[in-house]
VEXKEVO-957554 format. One record per atom (N, C-alpha, C): x, y, z. Coordinates in steps of 0.001 Angstrom, whole numbers, plus 524288, in hexadecimal, padded with zeros to 5 digits. Example, Ala and Ser with C-alpha at 12.3 -4.5 7.8 and 13.67 -1.06 7.14 Angstrom:
2
833867E9C681E788300C7EE6C81E78833907F31C81E78832327F73681BA8835667FBDC81BE4832648001E81EBE
# end
This chain:
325
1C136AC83EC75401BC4EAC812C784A1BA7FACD99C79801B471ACE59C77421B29FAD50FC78771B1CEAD53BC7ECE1B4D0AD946C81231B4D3ADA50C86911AE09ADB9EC877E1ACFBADB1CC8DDB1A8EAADAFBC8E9D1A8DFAE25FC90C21A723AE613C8D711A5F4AEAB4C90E21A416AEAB6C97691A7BEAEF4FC9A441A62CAF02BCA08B1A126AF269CA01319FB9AEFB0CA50619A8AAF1AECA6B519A21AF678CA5A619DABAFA70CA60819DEEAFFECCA7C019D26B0313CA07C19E19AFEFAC9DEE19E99B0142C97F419905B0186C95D519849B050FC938E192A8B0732C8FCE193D5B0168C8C231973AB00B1C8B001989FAFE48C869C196B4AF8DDC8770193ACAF67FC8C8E1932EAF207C8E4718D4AAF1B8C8D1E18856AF5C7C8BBC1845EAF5C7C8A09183E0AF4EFC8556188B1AF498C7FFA18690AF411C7BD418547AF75CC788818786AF8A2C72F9188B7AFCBFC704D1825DAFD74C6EE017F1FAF9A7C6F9317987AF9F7C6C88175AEAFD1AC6FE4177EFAFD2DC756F17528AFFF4C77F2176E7B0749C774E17A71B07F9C753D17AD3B0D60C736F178BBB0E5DC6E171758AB0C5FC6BBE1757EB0D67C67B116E18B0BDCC631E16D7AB0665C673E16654B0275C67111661FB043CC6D8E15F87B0882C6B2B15BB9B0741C709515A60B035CC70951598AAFF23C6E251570DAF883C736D15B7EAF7F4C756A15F6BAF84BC72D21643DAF69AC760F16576AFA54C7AC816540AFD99C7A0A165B8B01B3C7E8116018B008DC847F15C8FAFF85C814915915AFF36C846215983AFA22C870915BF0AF53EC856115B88AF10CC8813161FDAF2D5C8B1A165A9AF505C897316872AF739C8F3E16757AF9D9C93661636DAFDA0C93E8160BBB01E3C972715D6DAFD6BC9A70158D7AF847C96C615639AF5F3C99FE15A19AF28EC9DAB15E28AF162C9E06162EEAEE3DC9F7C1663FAF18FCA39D16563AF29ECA831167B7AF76CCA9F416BFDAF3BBCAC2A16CECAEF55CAC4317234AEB83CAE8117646AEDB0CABD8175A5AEEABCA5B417982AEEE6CA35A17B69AF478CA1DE1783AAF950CA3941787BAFE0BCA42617AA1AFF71CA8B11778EAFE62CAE8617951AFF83CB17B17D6FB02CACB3FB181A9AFD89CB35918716AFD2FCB4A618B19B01ECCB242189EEB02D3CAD1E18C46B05CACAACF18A0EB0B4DCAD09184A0B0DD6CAD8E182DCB1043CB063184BDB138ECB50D18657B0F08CB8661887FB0FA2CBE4018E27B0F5CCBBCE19220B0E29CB8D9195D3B10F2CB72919789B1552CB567193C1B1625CB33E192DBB1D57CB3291935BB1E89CB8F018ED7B1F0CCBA9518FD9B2355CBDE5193A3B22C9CC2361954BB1CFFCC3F119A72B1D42CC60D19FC3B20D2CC3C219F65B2076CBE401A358B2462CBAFE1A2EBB2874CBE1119EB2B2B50CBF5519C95B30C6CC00C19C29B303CCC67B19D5AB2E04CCA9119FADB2E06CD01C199A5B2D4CCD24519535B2B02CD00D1901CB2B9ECD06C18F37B24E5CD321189FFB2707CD7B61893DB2180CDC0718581B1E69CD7741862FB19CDCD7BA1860AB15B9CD4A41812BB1217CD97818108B134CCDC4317F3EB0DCFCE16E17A21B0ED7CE05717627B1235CDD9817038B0FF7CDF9D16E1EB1004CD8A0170DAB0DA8CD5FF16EBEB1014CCE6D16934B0EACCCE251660CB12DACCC5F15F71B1144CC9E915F7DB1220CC3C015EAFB0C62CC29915D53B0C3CCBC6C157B5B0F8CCBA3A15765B12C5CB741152B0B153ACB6DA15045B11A2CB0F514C17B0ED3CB17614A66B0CAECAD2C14683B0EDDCA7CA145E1B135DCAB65143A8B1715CA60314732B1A33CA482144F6B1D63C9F861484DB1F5AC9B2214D53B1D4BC97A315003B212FC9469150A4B1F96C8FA71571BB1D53C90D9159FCB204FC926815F0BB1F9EC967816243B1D0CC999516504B1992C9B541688CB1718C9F9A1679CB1A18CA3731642BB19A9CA7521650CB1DF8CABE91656EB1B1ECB0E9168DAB1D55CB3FA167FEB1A51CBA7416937B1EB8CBD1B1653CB1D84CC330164E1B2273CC6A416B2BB1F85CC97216D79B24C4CCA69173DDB23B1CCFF61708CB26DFCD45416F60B2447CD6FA16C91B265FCDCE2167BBB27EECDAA6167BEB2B21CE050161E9B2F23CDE8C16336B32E4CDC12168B4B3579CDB1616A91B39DDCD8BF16C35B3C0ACD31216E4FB3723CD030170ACB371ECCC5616DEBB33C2CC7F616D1AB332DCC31316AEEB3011CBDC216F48B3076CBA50171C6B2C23CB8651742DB29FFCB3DB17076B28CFCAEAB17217B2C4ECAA7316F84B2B5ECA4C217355B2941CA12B171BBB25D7C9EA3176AFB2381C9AA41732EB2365C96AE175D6B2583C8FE5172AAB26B7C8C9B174B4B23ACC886D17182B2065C86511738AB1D01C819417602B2006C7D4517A1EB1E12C7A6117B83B2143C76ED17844B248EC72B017448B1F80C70B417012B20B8C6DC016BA7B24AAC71DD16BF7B2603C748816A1CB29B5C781916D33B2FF9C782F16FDDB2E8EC76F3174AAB3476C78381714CB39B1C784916DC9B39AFC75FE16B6BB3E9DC741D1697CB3F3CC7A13165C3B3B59C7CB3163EFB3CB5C81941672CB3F07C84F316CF7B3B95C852417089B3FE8C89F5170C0B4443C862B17119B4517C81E41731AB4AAFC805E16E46B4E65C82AD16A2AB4DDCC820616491B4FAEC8397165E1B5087C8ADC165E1B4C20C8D3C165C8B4BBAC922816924B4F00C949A16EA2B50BFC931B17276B52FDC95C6171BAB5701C947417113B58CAC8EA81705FB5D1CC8E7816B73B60E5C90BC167A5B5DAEC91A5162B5B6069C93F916386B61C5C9A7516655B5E30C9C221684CB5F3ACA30616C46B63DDCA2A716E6AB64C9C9E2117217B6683C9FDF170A8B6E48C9D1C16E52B6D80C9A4216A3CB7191C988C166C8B745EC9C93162B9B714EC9F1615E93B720BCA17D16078B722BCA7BF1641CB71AACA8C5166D1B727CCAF2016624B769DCB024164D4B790BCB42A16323B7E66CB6C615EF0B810CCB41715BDFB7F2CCB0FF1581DB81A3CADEF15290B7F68CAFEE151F5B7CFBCB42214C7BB7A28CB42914D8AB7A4DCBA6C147B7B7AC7CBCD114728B79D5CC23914778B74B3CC2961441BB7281CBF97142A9B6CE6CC08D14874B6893CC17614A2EB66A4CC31814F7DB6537CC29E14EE3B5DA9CC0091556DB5FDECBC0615469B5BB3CB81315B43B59F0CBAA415C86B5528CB84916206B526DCB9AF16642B557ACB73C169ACB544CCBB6A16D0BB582DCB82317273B5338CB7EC176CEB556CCB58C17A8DB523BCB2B317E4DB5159CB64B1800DB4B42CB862182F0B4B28CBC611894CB4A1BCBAC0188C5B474FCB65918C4FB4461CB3C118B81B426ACACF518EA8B41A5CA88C18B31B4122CA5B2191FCB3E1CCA48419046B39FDC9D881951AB3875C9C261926BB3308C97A6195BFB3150C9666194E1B2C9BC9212198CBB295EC929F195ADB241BC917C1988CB2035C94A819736B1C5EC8DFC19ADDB1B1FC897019A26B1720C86E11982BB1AB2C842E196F0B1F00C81761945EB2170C7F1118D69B22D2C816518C34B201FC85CB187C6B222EC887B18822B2573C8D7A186BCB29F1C897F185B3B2DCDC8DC4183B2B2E3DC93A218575B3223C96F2181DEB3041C9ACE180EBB34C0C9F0A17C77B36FACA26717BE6B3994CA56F17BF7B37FFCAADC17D8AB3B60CAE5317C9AB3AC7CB36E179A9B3FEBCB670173D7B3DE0CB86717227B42EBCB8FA17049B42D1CBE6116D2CB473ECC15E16B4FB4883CC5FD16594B455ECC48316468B43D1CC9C515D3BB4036CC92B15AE4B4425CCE031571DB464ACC9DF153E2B474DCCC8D1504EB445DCD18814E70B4918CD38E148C9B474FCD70514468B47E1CD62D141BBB44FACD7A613C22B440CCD7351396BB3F67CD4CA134F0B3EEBCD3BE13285B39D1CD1AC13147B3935CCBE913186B348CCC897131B1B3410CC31312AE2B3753CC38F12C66B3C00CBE0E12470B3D96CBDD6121F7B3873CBAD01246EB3557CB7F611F04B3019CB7E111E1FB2E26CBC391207DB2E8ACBFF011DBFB2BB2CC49C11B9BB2DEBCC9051197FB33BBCC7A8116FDB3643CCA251125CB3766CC8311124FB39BACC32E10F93B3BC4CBE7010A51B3A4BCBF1B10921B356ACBE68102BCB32EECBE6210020B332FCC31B1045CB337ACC8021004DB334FCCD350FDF9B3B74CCE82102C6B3ED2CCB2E1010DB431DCCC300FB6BB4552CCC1E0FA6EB48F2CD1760F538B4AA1CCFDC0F2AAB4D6DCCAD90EF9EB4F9CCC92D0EE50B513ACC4210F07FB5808CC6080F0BEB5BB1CC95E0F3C0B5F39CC9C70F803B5E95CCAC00FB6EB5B2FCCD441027EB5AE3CCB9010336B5853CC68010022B56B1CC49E10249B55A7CBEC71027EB5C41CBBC10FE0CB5E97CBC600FFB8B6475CBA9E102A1B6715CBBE110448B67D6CC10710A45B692FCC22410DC5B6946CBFE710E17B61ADCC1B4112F3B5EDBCBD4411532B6186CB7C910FADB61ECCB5A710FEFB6420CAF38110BCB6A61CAF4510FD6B6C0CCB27A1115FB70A2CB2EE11697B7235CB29B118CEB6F57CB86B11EEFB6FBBCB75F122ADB6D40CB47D12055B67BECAE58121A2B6789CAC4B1224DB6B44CA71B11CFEB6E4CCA74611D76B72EFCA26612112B7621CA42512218B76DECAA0A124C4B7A85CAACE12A73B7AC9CA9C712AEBB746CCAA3813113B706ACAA581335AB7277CA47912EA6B7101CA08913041B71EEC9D55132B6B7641C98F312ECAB7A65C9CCE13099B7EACC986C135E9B807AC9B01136A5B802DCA0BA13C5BB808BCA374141D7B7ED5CA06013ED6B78B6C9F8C14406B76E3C9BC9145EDB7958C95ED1400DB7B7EC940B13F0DB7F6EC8E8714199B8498C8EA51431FB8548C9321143F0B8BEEC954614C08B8A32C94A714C99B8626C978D1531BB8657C97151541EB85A2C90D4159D9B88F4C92AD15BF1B8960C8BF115E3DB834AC88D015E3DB82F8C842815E04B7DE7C83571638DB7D23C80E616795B8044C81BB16D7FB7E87C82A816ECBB7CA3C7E5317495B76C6C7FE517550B7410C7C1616F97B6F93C788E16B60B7026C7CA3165B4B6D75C795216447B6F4FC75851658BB7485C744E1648BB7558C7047165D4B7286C69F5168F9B701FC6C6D16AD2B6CE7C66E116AE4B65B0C6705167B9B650AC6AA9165A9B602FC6B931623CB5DE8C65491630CB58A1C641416030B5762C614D15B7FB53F8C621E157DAB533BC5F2315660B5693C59CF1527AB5C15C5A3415665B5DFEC570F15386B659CC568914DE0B6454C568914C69B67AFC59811454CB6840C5A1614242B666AC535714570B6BA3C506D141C7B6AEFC4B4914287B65B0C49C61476BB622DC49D51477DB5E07C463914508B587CC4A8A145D3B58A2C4EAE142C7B5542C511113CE2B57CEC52BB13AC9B5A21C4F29133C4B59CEC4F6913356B5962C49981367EB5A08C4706135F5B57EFC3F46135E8B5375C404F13902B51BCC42DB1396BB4B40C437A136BFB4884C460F1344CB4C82C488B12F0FB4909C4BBF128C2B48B6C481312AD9B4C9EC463A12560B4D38C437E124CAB4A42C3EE6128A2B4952C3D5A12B09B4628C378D1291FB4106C3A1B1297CB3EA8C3FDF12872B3912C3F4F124E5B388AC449112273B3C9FC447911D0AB3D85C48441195FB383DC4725116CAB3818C41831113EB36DBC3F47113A5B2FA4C40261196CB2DFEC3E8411AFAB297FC3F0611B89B2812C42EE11DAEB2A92C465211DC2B294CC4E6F11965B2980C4FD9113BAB2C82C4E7F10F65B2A17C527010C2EB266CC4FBB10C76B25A9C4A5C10A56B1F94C46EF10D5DB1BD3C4ACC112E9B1C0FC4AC4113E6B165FC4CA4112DFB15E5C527211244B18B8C55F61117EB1AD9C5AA710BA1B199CC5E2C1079CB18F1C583310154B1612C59690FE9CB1C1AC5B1210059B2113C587F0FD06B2666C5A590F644B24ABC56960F192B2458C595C0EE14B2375C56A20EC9BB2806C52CD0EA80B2590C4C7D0EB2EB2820C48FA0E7CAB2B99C48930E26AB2D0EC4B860DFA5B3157C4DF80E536B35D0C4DB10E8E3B3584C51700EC9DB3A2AC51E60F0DCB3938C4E110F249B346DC4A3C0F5E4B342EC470C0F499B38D2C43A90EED3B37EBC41220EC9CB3BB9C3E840ED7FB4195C3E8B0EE7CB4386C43830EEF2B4A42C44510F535B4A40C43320F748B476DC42060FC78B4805C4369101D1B4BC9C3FBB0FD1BB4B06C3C1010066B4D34C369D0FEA3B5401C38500F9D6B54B4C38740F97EB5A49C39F60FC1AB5E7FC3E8D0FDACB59CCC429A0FF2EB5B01C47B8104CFB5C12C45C310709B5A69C441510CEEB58AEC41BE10E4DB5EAFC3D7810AD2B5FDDC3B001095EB648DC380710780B69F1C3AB510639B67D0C3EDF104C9B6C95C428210A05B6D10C462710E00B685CC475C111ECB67B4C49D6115C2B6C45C48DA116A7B6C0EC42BB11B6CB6F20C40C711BADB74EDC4256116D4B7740C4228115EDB7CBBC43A1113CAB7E9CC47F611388B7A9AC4D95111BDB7B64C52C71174DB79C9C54F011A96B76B3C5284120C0B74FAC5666123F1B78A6C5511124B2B7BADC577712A38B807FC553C12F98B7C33C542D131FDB7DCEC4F6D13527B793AC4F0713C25B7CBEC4EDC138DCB8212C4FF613FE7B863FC50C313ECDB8905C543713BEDB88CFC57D613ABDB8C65C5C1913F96B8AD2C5FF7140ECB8F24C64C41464BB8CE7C67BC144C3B88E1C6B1F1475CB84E8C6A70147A3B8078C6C2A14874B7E57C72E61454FB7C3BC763A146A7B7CAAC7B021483EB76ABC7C741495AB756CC814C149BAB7068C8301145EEB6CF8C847E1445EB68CBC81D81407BB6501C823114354B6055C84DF1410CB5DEEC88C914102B57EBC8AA613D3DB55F4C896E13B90B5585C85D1137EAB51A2C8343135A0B4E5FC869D13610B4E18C8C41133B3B4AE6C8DF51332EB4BB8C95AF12DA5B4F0DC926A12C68B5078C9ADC12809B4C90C9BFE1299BB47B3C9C5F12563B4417C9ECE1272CB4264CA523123D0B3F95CA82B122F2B3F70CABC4127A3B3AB7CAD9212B73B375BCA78812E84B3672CAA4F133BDB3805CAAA613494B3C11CA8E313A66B4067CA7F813A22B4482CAD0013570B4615CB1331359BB498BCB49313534B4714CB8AE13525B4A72CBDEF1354CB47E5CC3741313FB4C6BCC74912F82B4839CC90D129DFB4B5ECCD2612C26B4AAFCD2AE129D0B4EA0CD6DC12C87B4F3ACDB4412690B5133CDE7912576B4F68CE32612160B4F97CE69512239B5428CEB2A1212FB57B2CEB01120D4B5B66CF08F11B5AB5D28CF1C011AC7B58AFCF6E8115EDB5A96CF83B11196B599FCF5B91106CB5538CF21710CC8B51F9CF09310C61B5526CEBA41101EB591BCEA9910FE8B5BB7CE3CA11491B59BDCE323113C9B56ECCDCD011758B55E2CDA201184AB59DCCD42611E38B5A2FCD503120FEB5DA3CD163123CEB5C75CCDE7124C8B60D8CC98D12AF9B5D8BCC5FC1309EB5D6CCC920132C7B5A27CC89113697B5A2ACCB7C13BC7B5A00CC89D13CA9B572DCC4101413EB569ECC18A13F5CB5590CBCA014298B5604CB8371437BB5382CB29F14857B50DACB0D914680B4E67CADE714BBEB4A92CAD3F14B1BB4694CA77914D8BB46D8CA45B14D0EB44D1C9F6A14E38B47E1C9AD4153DCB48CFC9A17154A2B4C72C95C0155C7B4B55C91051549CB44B5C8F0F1576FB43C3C8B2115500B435CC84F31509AB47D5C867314ED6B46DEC816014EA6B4C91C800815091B5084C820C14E0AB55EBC7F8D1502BB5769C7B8914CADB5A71C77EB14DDFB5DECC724814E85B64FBC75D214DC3B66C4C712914E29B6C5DC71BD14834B6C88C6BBF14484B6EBEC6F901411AB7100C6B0713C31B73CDC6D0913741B735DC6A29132D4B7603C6BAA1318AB746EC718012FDDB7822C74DF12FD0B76BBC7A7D1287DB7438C7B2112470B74D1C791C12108B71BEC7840120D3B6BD9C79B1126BDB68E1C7823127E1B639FC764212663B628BC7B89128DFB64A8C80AE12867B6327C84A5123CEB6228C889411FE3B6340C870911C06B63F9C8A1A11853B5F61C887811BC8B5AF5C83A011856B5593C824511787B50FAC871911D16B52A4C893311DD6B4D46C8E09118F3B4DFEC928A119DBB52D7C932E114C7B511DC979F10FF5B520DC95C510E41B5638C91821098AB5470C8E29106C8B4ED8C8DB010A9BB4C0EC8A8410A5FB44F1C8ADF108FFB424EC8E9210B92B440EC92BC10E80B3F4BC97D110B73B413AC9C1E10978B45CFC9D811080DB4844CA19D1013BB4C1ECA1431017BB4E29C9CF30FE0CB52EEC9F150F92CB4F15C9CD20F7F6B4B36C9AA00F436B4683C99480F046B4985C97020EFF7B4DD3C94200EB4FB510CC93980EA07B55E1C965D0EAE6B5404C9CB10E6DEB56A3CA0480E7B7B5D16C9F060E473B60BCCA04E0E4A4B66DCC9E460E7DFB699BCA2A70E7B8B678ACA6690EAAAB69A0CAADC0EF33B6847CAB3B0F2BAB626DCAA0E0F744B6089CA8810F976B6552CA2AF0F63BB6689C9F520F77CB6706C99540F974B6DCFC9D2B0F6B6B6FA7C9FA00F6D1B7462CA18C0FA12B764ECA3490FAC2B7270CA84C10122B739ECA97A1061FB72A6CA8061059EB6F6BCA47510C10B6DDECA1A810AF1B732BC9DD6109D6B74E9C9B2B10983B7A35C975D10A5AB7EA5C9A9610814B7E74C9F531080CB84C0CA12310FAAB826BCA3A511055B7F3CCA75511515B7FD1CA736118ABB7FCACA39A11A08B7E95C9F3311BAAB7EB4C9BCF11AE8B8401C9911117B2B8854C9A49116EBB8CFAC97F31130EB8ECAC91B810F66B8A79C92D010B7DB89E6C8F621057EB8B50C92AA102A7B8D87C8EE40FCA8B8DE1C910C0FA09B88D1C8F1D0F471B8977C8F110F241B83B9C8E4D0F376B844CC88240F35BB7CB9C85700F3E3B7DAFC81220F151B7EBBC7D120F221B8045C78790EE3DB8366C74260F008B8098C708E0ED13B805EC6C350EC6BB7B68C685B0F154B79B3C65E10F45AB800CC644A0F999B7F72C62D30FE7EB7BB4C66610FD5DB7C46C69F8101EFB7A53C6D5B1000BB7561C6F1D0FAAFB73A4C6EB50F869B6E28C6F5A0FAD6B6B0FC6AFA0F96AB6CBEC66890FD81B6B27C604110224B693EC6058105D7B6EA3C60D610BAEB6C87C614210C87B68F6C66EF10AA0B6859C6A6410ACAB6451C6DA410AA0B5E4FC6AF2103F6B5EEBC695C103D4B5A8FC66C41083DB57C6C63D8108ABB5C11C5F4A10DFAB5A1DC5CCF11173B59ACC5F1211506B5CD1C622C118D3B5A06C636F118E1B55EEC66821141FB5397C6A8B1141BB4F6EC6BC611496B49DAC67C711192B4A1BC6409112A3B46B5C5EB3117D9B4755C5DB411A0CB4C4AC5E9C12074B4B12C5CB812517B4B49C5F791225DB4BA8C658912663B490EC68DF12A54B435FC686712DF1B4364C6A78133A7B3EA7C68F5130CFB3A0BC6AB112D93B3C1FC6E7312CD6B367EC70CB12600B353EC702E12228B3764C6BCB11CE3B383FC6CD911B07B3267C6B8B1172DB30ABC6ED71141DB2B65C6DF311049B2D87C710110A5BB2F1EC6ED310706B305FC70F2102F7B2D2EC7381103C5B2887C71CD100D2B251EC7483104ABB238CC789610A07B235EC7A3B10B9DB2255C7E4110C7EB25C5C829210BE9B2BC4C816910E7BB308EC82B3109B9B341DC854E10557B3457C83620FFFAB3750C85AA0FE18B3498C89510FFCAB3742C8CA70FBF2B3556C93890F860B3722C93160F45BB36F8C90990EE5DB39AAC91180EA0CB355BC8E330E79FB31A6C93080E557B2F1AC92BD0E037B2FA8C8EBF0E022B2A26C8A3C0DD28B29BCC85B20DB17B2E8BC819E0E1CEB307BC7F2B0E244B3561C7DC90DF91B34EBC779A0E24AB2E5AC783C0E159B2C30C72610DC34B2E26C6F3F0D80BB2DE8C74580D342B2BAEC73B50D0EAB2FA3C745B0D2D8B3504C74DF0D030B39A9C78250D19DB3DC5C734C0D6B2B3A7CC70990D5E0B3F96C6C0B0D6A0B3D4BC659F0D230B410EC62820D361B3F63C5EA50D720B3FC4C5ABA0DB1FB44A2C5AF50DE34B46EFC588F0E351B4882C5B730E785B48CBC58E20EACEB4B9DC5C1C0E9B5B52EAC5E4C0E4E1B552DC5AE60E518B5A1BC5E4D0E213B59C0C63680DC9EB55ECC62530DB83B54C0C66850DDD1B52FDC6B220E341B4F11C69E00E620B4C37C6D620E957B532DC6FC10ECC1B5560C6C100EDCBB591BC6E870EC0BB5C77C73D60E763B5DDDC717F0E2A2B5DDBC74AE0E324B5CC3C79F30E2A5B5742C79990E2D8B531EC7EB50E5E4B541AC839A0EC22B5313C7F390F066B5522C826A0F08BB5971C84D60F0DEB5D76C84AD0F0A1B60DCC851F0ECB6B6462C86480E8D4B621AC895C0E5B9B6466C8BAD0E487B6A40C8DE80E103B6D49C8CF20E18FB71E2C8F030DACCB731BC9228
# end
């Protein structure tokens, strides 16, 4: 008779969940059967167990231990993210004002990895973001350009050998660019520019220039906003599990997309903090492109800039748009 695995065993979720995202994903939607194992961890680790918050967004097993502490458990077929995640906390520590989690405990349980980190303060920025006035949103973007080139400025350590190398993951983006926004519904008004943009790509993306640290992803729900005095500020970052090492440009798509919606005064201050003047046609370009060849680009799901569709006819025009000056 096959014994029934302890609660406490990885091994009680099912080899399919290390290995098939639906399967993984219908364990994550199932937190009964995660849980438990969860709060075995961090009992391992002498950690209070009495108030657990299941967090239902993102990619991860995560539960808050108090107000103080976050448990990450990383599917096997995930590994790359803790490799990303630990190594970026553990890189970027003392190098940034802005304060990011730092590493409380870490270990693998069943072959899934797992972190234990510090939780920040302050409020999720999607749930501040839309009520901001139209001058703290420039702020905001300010001290996100500023966030960013901070993180561009620390040395990039053992990241340096993070995969995939800059040059071969933008060959590879570009190689299956024109097929990801056909199936994707990009209207063929901008399918059309795409071959030229892609041709203009190769010699506007430095593809051996020295390589810095990218988080691929400064949107409004990876940071934390904090209120003093009816101004709201950046307050924390948090989300390390996707960064490369490459052109520092890449970074300035997330809130382009997600945040600066066009406006000339948004476009203004994410560049000047970030250490850019306004932009000039060249750097409107390689934007463009690398937004098309961002990991995660869907432009009809991704551009916060109301009836962009309809406002431009081309992608230089759309450039344009974005990027307002």
């Amino acid at each position: 008779m096959k014994e029934t695995p302890p609660p406490d065993s990885l091994a009680a979720w099912g080899a399919a969940a290390s290995t098939d995202l639906q399967a993984y994903r219908a364990l994550r939607a199932d937190r009964a059967r995660w849980l438990p194992v969860a709060l075995d961890i961090a009992r391992g680790h002498g950690l209070d167990v009495g108030a657990p918050h299941v967090f239902a967004t993102g990619t991860n097993l995560v539960v808050g231990l108090g107000e103080r502490l976050i448990l990450k458990i990383f599917p096997p077929m995930l590994r790359a993210q803790f490799v990303s995640e630990r190594g970026s906390l553990m890189q970027l520590r003392g190098h940034l004002d802005l304060p990011i989690p730092e590493i409380v405990a870490e270990g693998e349980r069943d072959g899934w990895p797992y972190l234990v980190i510090t939780r920040l303060a302050g409020t999720l920025g999607s749930e501040v973001w839309p009520q901001l006035p139209e001058e703290q949103k420039e702020r905001v973007l300010r001290q996100i350009g500023d966030t960013i080139a901070a993180v561009q400025r620390a040395p990039l350590g053992p990241l340096a050998s993070i995969e995939p190398r800059w040059d071969v993951f933008m060959r590879a983006q570009m190689q299956g660019c024109r097929a990801r926004h056909e199936r994707l519904g990009l209207a063929p008004k901008f399918l059309a520019g795409l071959d030229d943009l892609l041709r203009d790509a190769a010699e506007l993306i430095p593809m051996d220039a020295p390589p810095v640290i990218l988080i691929g992803e400064y949107i409004p729900e990876n940071f934390l906003l904090a209120c003093d005095d009816g101004e709201w500020s950046l307050a924390g970052l948090f989300d390390f599990g996707d960064v490369l090492a490459g052109w520092r440009d890449y970074d300035l798509l997330g809130p382009s997309a997600f945040m600066a919606a066009g406006r000339p005064g948004r476009v203004r201050s994410l560049l000047e903090g970030f250490g850019y003047a306004r932009p000039d046609a060249a750097l409107k370009r390689r934007l463009m492109a690398l937004m098309l060849l961002h990991r995660a680009s869907d432009l009809n799901s991704h551009i916060c800039l109301e009836g962009w569709q309809d406002k431009a006819k081309d992608l230089v025009e759309l450039q344009d748009l974005i990027w307002a000056s």
